[in-house]
C-alpha positions as CSV (number, residue, x, y, z in Angstrom):
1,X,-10.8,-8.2,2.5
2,X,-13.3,-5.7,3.5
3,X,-12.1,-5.6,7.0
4,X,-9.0,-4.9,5.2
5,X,-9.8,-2.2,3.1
6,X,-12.3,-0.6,5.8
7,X,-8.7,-0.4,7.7
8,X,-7.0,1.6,5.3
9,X,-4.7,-1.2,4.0
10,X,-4.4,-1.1,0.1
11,X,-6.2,-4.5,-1.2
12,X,-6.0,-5.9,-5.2
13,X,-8.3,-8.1,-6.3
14,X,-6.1,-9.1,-9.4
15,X,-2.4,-9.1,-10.9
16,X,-2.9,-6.1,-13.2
17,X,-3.7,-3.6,-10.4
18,X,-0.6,-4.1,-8.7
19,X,1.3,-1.2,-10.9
20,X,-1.4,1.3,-9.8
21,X,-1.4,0.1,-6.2
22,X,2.6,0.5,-5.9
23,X,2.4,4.1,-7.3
24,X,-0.4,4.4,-4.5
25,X,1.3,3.3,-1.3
26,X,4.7,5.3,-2.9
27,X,2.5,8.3,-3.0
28,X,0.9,7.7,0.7
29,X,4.7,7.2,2.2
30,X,5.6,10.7,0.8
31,X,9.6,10.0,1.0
32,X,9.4,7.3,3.8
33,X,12.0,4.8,3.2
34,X,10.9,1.1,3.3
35,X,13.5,0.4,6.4
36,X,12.0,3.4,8.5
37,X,8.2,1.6,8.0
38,X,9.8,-1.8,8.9
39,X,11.6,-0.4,12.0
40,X,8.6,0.9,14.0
């Protein structure tokens, strides 16, 4: 998990922080669409 986080990759240690961590990675993609991120 550290390794993880120390990458940049968003990390939850439980269930209840998953809302907060989707509005994260929404905010971080800044319009991306899902298919674009996949398609790289």
């Amino acid at each position: 998990m550290k390794a993880l986080r120390e990458a940049g990759a968003t990390v939850v240690d439980a269930f209840g922080e998953l809302p907060s961590a989707v509005v994260q990675i929404l905010k971080q993609m800044k319009g991306q669409s899902l298919f674009d991120l996949c398609v790289r």
